[in-house]
C-alpha positions in Angstrom: 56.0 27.3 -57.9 55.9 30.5 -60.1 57.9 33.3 -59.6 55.9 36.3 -58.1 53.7 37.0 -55.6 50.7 39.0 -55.4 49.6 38.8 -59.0 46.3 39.4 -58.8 44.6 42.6 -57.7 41.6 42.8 -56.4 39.3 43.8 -60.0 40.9 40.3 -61.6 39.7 38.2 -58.8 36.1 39.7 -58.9 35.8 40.1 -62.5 37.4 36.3 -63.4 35.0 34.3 -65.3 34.8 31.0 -67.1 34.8 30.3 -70.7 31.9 28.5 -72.2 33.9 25.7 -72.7 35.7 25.3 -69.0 34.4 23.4 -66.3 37.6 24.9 -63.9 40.0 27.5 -64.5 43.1 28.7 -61.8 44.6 32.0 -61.5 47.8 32.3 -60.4 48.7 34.7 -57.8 52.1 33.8 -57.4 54.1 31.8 -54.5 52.0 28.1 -54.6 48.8 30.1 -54.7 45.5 30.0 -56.9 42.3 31.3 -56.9 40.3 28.7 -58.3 37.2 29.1 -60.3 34.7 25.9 -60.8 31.6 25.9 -62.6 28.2 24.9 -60.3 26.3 22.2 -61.2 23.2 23.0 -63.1 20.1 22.1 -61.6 16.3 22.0 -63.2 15.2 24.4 -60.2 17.4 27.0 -60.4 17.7 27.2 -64.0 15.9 30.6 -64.0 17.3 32.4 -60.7 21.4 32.0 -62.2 23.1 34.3 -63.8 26.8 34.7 -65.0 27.8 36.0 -61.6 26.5 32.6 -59.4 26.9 30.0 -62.2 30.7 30.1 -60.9 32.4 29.3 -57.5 35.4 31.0 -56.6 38.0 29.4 -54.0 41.3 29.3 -52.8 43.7 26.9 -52.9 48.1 26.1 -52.3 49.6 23.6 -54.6 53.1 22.6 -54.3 55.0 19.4 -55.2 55.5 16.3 -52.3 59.2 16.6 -51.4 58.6 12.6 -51.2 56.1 10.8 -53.4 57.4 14.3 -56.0 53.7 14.4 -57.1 51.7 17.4 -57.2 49.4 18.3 -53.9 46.6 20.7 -53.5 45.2 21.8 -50.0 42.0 24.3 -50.3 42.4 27.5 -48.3 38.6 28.2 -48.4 36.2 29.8 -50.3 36.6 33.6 -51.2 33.4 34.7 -49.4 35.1 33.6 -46.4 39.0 34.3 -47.3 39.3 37.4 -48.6 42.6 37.7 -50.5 44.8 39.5 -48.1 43.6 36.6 -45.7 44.6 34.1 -48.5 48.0 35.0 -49.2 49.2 35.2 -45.6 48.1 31.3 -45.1 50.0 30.4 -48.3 53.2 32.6 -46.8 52.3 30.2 -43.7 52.6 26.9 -45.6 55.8 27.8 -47.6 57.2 28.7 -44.8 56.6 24.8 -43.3 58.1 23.8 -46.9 60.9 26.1 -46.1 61.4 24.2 -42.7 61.1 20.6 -44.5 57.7 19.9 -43.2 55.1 19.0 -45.6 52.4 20.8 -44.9 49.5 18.4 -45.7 50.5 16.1 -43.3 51.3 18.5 -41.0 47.7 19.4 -40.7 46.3 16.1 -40.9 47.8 15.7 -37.9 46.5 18.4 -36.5 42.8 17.5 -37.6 44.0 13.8 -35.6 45.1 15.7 -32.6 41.9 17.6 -32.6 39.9 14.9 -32.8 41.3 12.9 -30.2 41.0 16.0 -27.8 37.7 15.8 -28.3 36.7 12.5 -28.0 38.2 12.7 -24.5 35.8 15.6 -23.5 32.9 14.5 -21.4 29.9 16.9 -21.1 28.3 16.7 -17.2 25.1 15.2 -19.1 27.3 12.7 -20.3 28.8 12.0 -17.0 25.5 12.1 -15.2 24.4 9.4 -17.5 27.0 7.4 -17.2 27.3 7.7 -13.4 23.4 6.4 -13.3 24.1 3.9 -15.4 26.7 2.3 -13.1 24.6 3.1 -9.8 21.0 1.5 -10.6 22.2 -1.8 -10.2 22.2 -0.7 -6.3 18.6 0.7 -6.5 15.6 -1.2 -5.8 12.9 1.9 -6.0 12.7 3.4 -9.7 11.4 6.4 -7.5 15.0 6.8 -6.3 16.2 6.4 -10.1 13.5 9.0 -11.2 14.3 11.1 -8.5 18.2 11.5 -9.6 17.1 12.1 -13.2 14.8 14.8 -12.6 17.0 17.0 -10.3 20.0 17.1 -12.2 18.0 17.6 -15.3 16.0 20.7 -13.7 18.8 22.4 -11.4 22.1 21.3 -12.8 21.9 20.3 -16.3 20.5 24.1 -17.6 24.2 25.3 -16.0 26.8 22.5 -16.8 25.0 20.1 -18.5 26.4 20.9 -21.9 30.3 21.8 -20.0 33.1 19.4 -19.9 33.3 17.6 -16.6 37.6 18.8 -16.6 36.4 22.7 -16.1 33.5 22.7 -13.6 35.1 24.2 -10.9 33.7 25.5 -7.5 32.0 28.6 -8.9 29.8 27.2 -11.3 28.7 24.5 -8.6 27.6 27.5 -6.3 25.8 28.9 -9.6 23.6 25.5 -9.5 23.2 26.3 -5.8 22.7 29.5 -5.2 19.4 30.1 -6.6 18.0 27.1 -4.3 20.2 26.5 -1.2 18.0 28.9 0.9 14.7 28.8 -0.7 14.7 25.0 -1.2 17.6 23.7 1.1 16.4 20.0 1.4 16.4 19.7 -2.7 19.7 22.0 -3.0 21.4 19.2 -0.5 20.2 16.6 -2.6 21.7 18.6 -5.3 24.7 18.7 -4.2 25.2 15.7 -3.1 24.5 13.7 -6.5 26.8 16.6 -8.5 29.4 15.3 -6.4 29.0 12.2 -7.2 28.8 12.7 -10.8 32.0 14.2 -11.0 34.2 11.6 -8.6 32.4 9.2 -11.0 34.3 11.2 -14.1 37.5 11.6 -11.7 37.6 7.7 -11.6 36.8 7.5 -15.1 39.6 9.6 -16.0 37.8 12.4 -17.5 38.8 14.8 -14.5 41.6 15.3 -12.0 41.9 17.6 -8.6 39.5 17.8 -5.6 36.0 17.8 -6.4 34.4 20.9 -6.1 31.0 20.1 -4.9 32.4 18.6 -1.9 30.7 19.9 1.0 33.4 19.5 4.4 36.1 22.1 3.6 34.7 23.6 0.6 31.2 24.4 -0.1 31.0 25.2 3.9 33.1 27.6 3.7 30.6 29.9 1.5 27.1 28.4 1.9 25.6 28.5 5.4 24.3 24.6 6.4 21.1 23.6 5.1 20.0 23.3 8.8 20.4 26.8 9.5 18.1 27.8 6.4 15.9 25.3 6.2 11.8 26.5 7.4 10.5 23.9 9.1 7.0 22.4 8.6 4.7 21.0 10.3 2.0 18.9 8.7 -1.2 19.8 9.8 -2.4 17.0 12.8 -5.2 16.1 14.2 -5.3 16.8 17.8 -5.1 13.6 19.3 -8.2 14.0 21.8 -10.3 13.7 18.2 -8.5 10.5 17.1 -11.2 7.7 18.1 -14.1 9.9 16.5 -11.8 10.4 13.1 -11.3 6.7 12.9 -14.9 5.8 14.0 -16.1 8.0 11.0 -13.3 7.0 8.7 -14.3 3.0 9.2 -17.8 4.0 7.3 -15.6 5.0 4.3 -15.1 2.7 1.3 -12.2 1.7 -1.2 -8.5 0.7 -0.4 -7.5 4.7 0.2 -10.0 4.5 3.4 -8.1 1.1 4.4 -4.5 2.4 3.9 -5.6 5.5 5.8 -6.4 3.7 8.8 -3.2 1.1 8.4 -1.0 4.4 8.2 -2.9 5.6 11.6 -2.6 2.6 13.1 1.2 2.0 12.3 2.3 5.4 12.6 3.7 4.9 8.7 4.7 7.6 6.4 2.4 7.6 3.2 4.8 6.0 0.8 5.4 3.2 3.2 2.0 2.7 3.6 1.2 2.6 -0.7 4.3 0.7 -1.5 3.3 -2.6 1.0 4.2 -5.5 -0.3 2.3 -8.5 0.8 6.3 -10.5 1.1 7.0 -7.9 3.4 4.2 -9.2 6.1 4.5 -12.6 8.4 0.7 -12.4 9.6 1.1 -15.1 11.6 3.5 -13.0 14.0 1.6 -9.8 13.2 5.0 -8.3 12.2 5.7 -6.0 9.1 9.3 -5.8 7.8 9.5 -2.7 5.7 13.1 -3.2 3.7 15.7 -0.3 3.9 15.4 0.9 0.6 12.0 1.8 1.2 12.9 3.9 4.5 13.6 7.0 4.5 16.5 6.3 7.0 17.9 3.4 4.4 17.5 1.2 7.0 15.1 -1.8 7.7 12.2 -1.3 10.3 10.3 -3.9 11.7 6.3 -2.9 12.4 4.3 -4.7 15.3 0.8 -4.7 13.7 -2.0 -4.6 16.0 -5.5 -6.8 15.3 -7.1 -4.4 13.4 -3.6 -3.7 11.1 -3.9 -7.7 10.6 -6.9 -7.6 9.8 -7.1 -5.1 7.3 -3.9 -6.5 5.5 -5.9 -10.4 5.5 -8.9 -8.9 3.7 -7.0 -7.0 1.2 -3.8 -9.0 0.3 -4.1 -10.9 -2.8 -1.7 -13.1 -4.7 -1.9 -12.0 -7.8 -1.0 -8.4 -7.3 3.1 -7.0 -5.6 0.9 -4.4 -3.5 -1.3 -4.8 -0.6 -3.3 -1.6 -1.6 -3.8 -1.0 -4.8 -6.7 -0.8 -7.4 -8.6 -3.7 -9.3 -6.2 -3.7 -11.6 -3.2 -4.0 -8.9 -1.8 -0.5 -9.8 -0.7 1.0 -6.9 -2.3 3.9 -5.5 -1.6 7.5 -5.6 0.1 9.7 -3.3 -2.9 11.8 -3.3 -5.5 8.8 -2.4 -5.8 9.4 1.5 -5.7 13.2 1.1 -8.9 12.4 -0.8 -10.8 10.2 1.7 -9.9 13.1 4.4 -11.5 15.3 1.9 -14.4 13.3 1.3 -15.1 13.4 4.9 -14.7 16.7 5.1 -17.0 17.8 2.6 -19.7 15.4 4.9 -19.2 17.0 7.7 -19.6 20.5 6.1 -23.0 19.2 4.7 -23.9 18.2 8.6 -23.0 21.7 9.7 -19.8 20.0 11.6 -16.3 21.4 11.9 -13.5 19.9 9.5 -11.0 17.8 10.9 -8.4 19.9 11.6 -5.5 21.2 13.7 -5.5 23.7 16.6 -4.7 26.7 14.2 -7.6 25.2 11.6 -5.5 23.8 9.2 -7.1 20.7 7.4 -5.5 17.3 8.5 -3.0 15.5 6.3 -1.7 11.7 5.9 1.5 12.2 7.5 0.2 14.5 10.1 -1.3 11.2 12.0 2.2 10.6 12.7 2.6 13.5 15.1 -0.9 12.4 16.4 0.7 9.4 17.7 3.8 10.8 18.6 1.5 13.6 20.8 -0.4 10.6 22.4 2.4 8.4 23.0 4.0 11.4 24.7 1.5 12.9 27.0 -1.0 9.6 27.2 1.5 6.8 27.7 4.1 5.5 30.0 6.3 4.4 26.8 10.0 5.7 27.2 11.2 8.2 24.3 13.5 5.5 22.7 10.8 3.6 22.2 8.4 5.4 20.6 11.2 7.2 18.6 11.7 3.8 17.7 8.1 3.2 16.5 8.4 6.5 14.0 11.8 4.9 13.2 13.5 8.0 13.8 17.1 8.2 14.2 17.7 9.3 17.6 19.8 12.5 17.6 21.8 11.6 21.0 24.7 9.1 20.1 24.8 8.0 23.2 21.2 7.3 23.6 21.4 5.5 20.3 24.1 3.5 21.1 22.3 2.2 24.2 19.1 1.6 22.6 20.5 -0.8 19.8 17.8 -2.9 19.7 14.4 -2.7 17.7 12.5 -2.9 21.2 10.0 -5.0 19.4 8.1 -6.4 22.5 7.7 -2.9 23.9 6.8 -1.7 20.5 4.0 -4.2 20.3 2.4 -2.8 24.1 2.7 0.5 22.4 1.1 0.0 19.1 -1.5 -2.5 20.8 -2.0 0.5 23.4 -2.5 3.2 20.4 -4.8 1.3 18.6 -6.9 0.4 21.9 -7.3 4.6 22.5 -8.3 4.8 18.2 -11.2 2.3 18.8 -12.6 4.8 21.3 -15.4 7.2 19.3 -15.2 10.8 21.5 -16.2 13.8 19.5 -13.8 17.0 19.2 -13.5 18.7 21.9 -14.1 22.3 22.2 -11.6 23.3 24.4 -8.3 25.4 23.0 -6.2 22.2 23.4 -2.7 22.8 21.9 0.0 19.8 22.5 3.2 19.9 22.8 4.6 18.4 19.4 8.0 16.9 18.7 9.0 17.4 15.0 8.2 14.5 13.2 9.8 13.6 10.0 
């Protein structure tokens, strides 16, 4: 290295050019450092726009000789529009200073470059994770709803916050940001929330891309800041037809056509919920016994239910069930049907009746009847019409009965008792009465 340091001043470094006949010149500025000056390469576009000032580069750079292989190295320090000079000379005091120390300072920060790399090829965004985590779990899923469903509410409440964040740093107070905004305003999605970020990151914990508790946990943790989802959540009833209107409904409904009238009345008559109903399969039924085994990953509970089916349930799944189609109601084409496609035939009806000057078919505060509503029609019925006990028609919704002592005496599926029931329901459906005009408001257990 020269002897010197801070040979250049600041009029030399802007006013260095190259001669005509250069292609790369170096001043020296003392210490191991150069400003080094390299002509661009012409191009036919830009012939025009250069001038003296922007036909040159202007960079700079620390050479010293390898205490090892004694050959000459060169390690660029940056351009000059990013380093200004000052900046320049106190990274080449840096690197002598390593010589100084017997470090050579190239290898020294390839290493560094190795190290970074490395660091960052073990960071794993929550996206990442997420993926991952989905990846590993679908095996385990028979409904691509349930898939679908996991996708799309990470992607909408949790990605926009940590999706891009390594799964290592997402602590407790950026969970509760994903939460907050939801937990009381949409509690039943903010559990679900909560639930599948927790799983993402004990899937990254086992993967080795986190350590420590997991901070979406919900017993000691989250419950100590967010009030249960219970507490918050506004219940809903769906709008039910009064039971007394039941045999006139299905009377009226019977003169519909399509599949959506038929899997209306199957959901009536087996006190279904909707997607139960739509997503039939015809290996689920043994016709012969008049018995419908719905699997557990199509129940909301996750557990198997078994469905007595009355006559007119058999009959309706004989006329439609075909074997070249996975869905016993479905269009020509075997694709199944919307969740809209009963709401529709209620409509239709509706709109009839207007035209007739009748009333709509409705609830007792007037709100239009819904699909999943019939299920409260029959839990009503069964309540203040039958003899049935509780556990049984509980049993029929397949509801989990809250008592745990109840639950644990009623282990059974009651299936014989559920077959007098359903038999019994669909006996009091296949008697037309009109709507009664009386204020009649029944008592309604929630129905899920």
């Amino acid at each position: 290295m020269g002897r010197g340091r801070d040979l250049l001043s600041a009029v030399e470094v802007a006013n260095s050019k190259l001669k005509p006949s250069q292609k790369r010149r170096y001043l020296v500025d003392g210490g191991g450092l150069y400003l080094m000056i390299t002509r661009r390469a012409q191009g036919s576009a830009d012939k025009k726009a250069r001038t003296p000032a922007n036909q040159v580069s202007k960079s700079w750079c620390f050479r010293y000789r390898s205490r090892v292989t004694k050959k000459p190295v060169e390690l660029g320090l940056g351009p000059l529009a990013d380093v200004p000079m000052a900046r320049a000379r106190v990274k080449a005091a840096e690197l002598r200073g390593m010589l100084a120390e017997g470090i050579d300072p190239k290898t020294e920060i390839e290493k560094k470059r190795a190290g970074l790399k490395a660091e960052a090829a073990k960071v794993m965004t929550f996206d990442q994770a997420t993926k991952g985590c989905i990846q590993d779990r679908k095996g385990g899923w028979k409904n691509e709803k349930h898939l679908a469903q996991w996708e799309n509410t990470l992607e909408t409440y949790a990605s926009p916050v940590i999706g891009p964040l390594d799964v290592a740093i997402i602590d407790l107070a950026l969970v509760k940001k994903v939460l907050d905004p939801i937990w009381t305003t949409k509690p039943e999605t903010a559990s679900r929330v909560r639930q599948r970020i927790e799983a993402v990151l004990a899937w990254a914990t086992v993967h080795g891309r986190r350590k420590g508790p997991n901070p979406a946990q919900w017993k000691n943790n989250l419950d100590q800041i967010l009030p249960p989802t219970s507490k918050v959540k506004k219940k809903k009833n769906h709008p039910a037809l009064p039971y007394q209107q039941i045999g006139a409904f299905t009377a009226e409904l019977r003169t519909q056509h399509g599949a959506g009238a038929k899997a209306l009345e199957f959901l009536i008559l087996t006190a279904s919920r909707t997607n139960e109903t739509l997503g039939a399969d015809p290996k689920e039924f043994n016709l012969d016994r008049a018995i419908w085994t719905i699997p557990a990953e199509r129940m909301k509970a996750e557990k198997e239910h078994t469905v007595p089916l009355c006559p007119r349930a058999v009959e309706i799944v004989r006329g439609l069930i075909s074997e070249r189609h996975n869905r016993i109601f479905c269009n020509s084409d075997g694709e199944a049907l919307s969740d809209a496609v009963m709401l529709r035939v209620i409509w239709r009806m509706n709109q009839k009746r207007a035209a007739e000057g009748k009333d709509a078919w409705q609830d007792s505060k007037g709100q239009k009847a819904v699909p999943h509503g019939f299920r409260s029609t029959f839990r009503d019925w069964a309540g203040e019409c039958s003899n049935f006990p509780r556990e049984v028609i509980e049993n029929a919704l397949a509801h989990q009965l809250k008592d745990k002592a109840e639950a644990a005496y009623s282990r059974g599926t009651q299936l014989a008792k559920r077959k007098l029931l359903m038999n019994s329901w669909a006996a009091y459906c296949a008697k037309p009465s009109e709507p009664q005009s009386e204020n009649v408001i029944p008592i309604r257990a929630e129905v899920g």
